[in-house]
Legacy VTK file of the C-alpha trace (Angstrom):
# vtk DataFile Version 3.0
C-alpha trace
ASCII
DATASET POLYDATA
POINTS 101 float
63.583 -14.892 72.127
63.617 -11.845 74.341
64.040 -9.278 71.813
61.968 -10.976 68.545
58.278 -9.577 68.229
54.910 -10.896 66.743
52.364 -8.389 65.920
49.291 -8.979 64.202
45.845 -6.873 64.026
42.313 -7.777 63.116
42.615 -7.947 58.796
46.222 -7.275 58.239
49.098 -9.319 58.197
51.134 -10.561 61.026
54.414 -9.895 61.336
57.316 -11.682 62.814
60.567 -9.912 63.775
63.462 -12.128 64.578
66.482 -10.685 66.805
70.170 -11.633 65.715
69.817 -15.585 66.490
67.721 -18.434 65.246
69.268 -21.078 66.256
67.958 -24.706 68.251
67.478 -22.334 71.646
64.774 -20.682 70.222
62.930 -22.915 67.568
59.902 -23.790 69.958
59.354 -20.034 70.645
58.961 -19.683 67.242
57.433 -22.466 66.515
54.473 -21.187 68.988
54.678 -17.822 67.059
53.898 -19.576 63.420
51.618 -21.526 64.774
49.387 -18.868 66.316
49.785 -17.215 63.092
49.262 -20.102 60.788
45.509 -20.114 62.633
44.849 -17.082 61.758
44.440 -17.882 58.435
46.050 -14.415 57.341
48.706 -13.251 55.322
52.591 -13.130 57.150
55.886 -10.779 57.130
59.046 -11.972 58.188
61.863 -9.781 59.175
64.966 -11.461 59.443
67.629 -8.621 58.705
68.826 -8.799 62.062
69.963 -12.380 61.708
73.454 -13.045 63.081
73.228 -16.316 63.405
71.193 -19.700 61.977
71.923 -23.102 62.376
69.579 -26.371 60.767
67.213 -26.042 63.285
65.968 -22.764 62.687
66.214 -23.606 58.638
64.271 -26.678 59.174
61.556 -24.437 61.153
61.827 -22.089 58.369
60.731 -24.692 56.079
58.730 -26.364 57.634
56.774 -22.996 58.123
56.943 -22.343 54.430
55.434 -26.197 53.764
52.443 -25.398 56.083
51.533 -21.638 54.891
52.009 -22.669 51.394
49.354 -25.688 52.118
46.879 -23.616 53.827
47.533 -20.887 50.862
48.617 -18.462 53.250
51.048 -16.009 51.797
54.372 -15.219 53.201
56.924 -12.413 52.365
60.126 -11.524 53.704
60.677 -7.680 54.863
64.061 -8.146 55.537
66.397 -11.182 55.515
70.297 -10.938 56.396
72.848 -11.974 54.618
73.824 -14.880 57.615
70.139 -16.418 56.915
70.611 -15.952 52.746
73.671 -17.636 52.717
72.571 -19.925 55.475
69.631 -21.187 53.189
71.651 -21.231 49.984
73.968 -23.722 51.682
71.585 -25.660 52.490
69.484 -25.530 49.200
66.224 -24.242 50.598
66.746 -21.083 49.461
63.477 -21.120 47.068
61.392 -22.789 49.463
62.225 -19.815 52.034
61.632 -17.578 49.028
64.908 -16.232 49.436
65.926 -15.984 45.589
LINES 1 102
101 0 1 2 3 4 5 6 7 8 9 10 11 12 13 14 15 16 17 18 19 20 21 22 23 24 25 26 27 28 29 30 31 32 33 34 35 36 37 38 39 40 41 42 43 44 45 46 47 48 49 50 51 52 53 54 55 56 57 58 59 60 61 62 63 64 65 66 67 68 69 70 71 72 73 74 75 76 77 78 79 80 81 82 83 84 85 86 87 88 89 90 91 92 93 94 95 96 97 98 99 100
């Protein structure tokens, strides 16, 4: 995860930049990173137009992600998502819970 970013100020939303992988090597990283901002209790951006590469793992986190913002009614819009993570979730038919449609 060296080059992916998580910002987030007092009353705006946090962001999350991904670099070019998510993949199994870096699922707990991010895992920590939706997590922190999951407490927060405040609205999140995802940029994933640098994604090169996604495997299940990082889908499943994806989802999972989705599952737990949607339950705490926290909203969550993509900035930017790649065509390797769009095709990625179509193939694996959670392309409208990642809001990718």
């Amino acid at each position: 995860m060296s080059e992916s970013e998580i910002r987030s100020e007092k009353n705006e939303a946090g962001t999350v930049i991904f670099d070019n992988s998510l993949d199994i090597t870096l699922v707990a990283g991010y895992f920590e990173q939706f997590s922190q901002l999951l407490n927060e209790q405040k609205s999140i951006i995802l940029n994933g137009a640098d994604i090169e590469r996604v495997d299940g793992a990082g889908l499943q986190l994806l989802a999972a992600f989705f599952k737990s913002a949607e339950f705490l009614q926290i909203s969550v819009q993509w900035q930017g998502a790649s065509d390797t993570l769009k095709y990625g979730a179509k193939i694996s038919g959670l392309t409208g819970v990642l809001a990718l449609d």
